[in-house]
PALUMMAR-351369 format. One line per 5 residues: number of its first residue (from 0); their letters; for each residue x, y, z of C-alpha. Coordinates in steps of 0.25 Angstrom, whole numbers. Example, Ala and Ser with C-alpha at 12.3 -4.5 7.8 and 13.67 -1.06 7.14 Angstrom:
! PALUMMAR-351369
0) as) 49:-18:31 | 55:-4:29 .
! end
This chain:
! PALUMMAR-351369
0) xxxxx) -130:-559:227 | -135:-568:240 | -142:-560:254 | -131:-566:265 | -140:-561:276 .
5) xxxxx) -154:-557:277 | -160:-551:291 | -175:-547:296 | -179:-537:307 | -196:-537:308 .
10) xxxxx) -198:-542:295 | -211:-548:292 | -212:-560:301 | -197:-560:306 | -191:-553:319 .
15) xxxxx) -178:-554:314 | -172:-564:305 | -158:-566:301 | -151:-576:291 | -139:-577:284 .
20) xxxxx) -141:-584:271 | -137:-593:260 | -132:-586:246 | -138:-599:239 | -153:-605:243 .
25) xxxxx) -158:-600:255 | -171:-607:259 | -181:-603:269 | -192:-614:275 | -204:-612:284 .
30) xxxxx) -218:-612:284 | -225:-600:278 | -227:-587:284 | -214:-590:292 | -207:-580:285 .
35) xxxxx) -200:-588:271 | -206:-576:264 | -202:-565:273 | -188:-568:271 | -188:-568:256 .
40) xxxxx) -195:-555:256 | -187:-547:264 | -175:-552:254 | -186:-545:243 | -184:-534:252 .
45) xxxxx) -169:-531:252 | -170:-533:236 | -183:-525:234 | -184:-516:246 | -198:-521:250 .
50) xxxxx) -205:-534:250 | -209:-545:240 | -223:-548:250 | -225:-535:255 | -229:-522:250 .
55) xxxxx) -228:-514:261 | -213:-513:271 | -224:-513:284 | -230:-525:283 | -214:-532:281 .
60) xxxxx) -214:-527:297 | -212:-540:307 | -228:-536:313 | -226:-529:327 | -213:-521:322 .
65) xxxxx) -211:-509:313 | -199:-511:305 | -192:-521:298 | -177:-522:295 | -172:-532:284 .
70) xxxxx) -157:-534:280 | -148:-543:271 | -134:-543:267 | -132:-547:254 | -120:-550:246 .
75) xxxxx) -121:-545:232 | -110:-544:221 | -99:-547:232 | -104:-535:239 | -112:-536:252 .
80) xxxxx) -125:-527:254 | -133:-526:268 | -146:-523:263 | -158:-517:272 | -173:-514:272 .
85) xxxxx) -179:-509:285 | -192:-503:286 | -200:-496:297 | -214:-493:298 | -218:-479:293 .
90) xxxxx) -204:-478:290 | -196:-479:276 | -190:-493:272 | -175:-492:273 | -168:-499:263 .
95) xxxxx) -152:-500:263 | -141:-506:255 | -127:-507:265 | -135:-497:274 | -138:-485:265 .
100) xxxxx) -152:-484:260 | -157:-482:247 | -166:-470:244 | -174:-477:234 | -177:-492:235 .
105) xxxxx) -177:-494:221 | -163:-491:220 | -159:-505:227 | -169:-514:217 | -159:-524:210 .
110) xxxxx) -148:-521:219 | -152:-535:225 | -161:-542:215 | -171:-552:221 | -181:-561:216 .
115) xxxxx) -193:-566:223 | -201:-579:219 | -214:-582:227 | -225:-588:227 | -234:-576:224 .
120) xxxxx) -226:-575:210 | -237:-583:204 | -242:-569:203 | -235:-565:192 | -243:-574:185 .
125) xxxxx) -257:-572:190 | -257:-557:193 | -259:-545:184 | -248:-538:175 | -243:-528:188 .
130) xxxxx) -236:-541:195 | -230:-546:182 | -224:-533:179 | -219:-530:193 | -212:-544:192 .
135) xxxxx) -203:-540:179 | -201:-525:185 | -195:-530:197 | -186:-539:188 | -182:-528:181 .
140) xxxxx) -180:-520:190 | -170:-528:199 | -160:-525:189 | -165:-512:182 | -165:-499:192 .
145) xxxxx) -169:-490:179 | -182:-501:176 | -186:-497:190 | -185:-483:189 | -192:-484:176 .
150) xxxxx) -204:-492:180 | -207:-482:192 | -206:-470:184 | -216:-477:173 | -225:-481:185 .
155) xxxxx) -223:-465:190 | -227:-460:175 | -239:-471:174 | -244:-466:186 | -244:-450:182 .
160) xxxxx) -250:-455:168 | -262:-462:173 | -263:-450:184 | -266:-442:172 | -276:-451:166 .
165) xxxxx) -284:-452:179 | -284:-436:178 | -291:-435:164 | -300:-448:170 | -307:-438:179 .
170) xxxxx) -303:-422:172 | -303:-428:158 | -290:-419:155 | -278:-426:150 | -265:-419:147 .
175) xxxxx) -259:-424:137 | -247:-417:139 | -244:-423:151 | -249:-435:147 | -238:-436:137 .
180) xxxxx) -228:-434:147 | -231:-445:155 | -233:-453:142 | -218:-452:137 | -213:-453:151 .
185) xxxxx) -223:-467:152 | -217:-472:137 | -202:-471:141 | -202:-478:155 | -212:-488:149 .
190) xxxxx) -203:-491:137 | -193:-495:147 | -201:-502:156 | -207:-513:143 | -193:-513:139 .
195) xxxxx) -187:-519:152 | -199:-529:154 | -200:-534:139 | -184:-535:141 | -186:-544:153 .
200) xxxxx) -196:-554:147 | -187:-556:135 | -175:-559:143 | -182:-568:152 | -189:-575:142 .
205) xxxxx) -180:-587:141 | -173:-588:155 | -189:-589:160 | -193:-601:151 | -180:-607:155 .
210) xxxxx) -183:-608:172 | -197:-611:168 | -193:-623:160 | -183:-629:170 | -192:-626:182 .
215) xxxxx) -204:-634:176 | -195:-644:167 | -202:-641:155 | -204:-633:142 | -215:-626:143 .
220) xxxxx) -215:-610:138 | -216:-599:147 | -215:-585:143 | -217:-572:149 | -223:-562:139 .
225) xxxxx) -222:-546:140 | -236:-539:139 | -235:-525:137 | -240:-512:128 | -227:-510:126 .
230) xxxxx) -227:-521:116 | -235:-516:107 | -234:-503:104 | -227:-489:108 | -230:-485:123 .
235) xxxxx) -230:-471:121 | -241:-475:107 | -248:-485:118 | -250:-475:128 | -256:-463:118 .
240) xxxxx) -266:-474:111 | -270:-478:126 | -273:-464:131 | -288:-464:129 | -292:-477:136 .
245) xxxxx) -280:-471:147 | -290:-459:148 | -301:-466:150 | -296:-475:160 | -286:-466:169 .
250) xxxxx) -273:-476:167 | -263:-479:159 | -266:-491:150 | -253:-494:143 | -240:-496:146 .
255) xxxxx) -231:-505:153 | -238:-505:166 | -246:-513:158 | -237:-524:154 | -237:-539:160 .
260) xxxxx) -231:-552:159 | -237:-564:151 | -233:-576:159 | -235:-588:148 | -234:-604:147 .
265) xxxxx) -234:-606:134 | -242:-597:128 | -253:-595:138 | -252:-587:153 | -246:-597:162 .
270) xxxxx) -258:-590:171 | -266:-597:164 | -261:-610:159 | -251:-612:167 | -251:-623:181 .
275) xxxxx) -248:-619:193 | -235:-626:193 | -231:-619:178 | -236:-604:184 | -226:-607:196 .
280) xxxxx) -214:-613:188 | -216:-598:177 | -217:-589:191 | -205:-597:196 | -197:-597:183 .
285) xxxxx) -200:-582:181 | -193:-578:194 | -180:-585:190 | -182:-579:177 | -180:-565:185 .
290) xxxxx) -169:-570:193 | -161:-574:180 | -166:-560:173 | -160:-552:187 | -149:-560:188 .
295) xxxxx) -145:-557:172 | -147:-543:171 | -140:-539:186 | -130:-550:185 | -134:-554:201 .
300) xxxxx) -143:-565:205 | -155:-561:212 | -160:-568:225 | -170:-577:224 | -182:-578:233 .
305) xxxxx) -189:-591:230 | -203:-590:239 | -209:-602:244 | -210:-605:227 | -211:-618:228 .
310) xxxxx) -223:-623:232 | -233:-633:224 | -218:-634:216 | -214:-648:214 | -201:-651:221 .
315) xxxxx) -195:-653:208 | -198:-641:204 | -193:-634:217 | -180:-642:213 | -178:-637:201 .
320) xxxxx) -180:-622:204 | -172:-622:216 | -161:-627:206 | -163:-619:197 | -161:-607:208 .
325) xxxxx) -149:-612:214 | -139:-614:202 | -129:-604:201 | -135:-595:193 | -147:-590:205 .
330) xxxxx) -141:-583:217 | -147:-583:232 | -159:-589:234 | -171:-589:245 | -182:-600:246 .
335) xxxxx) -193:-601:255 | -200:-613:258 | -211:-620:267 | -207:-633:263 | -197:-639:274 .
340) xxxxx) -189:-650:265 | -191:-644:251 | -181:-634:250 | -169:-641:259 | -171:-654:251 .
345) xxxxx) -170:-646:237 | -159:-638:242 | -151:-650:247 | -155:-658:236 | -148:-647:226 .
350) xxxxx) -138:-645:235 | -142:-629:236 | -133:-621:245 | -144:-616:254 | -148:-612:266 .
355) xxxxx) -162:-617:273 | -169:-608:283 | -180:-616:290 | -188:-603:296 | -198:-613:304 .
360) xxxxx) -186:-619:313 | -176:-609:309 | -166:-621:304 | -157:-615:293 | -151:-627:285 .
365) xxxx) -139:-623:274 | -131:-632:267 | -118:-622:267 | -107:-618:278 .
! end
């Protein structure tokens, strides 16, 4: 799967922006905030149906216009699919696959799988429990519809539970009827939800220490560890032994929105006993751990977004991962860089198919007919 042609209408900073590009390396150059980013993201866009950056469609607006209009025409399993997001102010956000449009968004999550590595991933390791768990749900959900489905109808339940618990909070009635309800229907897609995510770090445990040792040439351990309630005892069990201090506080207190993600070197949280250059190489290593993950579960490899990652790397470093992501075994890929000379001298030096898109002078270099 590779995107042949990528166009922008009034998208972020760009009037109009048109490219066809390379189904190998494709490398984008400038200083920052000239718009390396906005290009990744809009990508992000036709394989999640919104921004990476940007919570909210309006501020994805060019400033001064009201709408944006971004398309790409892919080729995916020897089929090609013209795919479109438009959005208008005060209007709904059109999204199309070979002009018909979906009714539900979700229903194109997967169809073409995406993964995004940027510098701001170091927030995986230095943010609370809601990033890390977002990071392997969207994993999972590139490849699993019904994980998706699942995770919105537990968060749905979650939120009716702990409506009820905020109820007694001020009438101090609780119906326990209803209560149970809630309960079985909270244990079931729960249940589901532990079992894809313990599932994940166990299949992901080898291939991750594998990219971390060849990315930082040595053997250290790292692991990623699964913290949940689940763990330990029966949820339905959990969630009746927990309903008193629930009462008391107007919330939910066990469950899987509750898990997270040890990161460990060693034996001790790369948060804390990790150097900035090992906490770059894990977050780094993680990302192509999810490519490999995708890749072998829907048998089609993902795009791979690499934004502006490698700063304060050393440039033996850079080498060796932009190795490791052009062998045979990664698809398309999409680097940005403020350097002017590192990319190109890697890429030549590997001698990369690739195509170099100086955004400062708008010189394209490829090294293809």
């Amino acid at each position: 799967m590779f995107l042949k042609n990528l166009s922008l209408i009034n998208f972020k900073n760009f009037d109009t922006f048109d490219i066809d590009l390379c189904d190998k390396v494709n490398c984008f150059i400038g200083d920052n905030g000239i718009g390396k980013t906005n290009i990744l993201d809009s990508i992000h866009y036709l394989s999640f149906c919104k921004s990476f950056v940007n919570l909210s469609d309006r501020q994805n607006i060019k400033d001064d216009e009201d709408f944006f209009l971004i398309n790409g025409d892919f080729s995916r399993l020897d089929n090609e699919e013209k795919i479109s997001c438009a959005f208008q102010k005060d209007k709904k956000k059109s999204f199309k696959k070979n002009g018909a449009e979906y009714q539900k968004l979700s229903e194109h999550i997967g169809f073409l799988p995406v993964v995004y590595t940027t510098p701001y991933d170091s927030n995986l390791i230095h943010a609370g429990s809601d990033v890390r768990r977002k990071f392997v749900d969207t994993i999972i959900s590139q490849f699993d519809k019904n994980y998706l489905q699942t995770l919105i109808s537990y968060n749905h339940i979650l939120e009716q539970r702990n409506q009820i618990l905020k109820n007694y909070y001020k009438t101090r009635h609780l119906d326990m009827e209803e209560l149970e309800i809630w309960d079985m229907q909270l244990v079931e897609f729960g249940e589901k939800i532990f079992k894809a995510r313990n599932s994940f770090i166990t299949d992901t445990s080898e291939i991750f220490q594998k990219y971390y040792s060849l990315i930082s040439n040595n053997m250290e351990n790292v692991s990623l560890k699964y913290s949940s309630h689940l763990l330990e005892d029966d949820f339905a069990e959990k969630l009746s032994a927990s309903i008193d201090r629930d009462k008391f506080l107007g919330f939910t207190n066990v469950g899987v929105h509750k898990d997270d993600f040890d990161f460990l070197l060693g034996e001790n949280p790369i948060k804390r006993f990790g150097s900035q250059g090992q906490q770059k190489t894990f977050v780094i290593s993680l990302k192509l751990t999810q490519f490999d993950y995708i890749k072998s579960k829907i048998n089609l490899a993902p795009i791979l977004l690499l934004d502006d990652i490698f700063d304060k790397l050393d440039k033996k470093r850079v080498k060796v991962i932009t190795g490791l992501v052009s062998d045979e075994n990664f698809g398309q890929i999409f680097i940005t860089d403020t350097s002017y000379s590192r990319m190109p001298n890697i890429l030549n030096e590997l001698d990369i198919k690739h195509k170099i898109v100086n955004l400062s002078n708008n010189k394209t270099v490829t090294n293809y007919e």
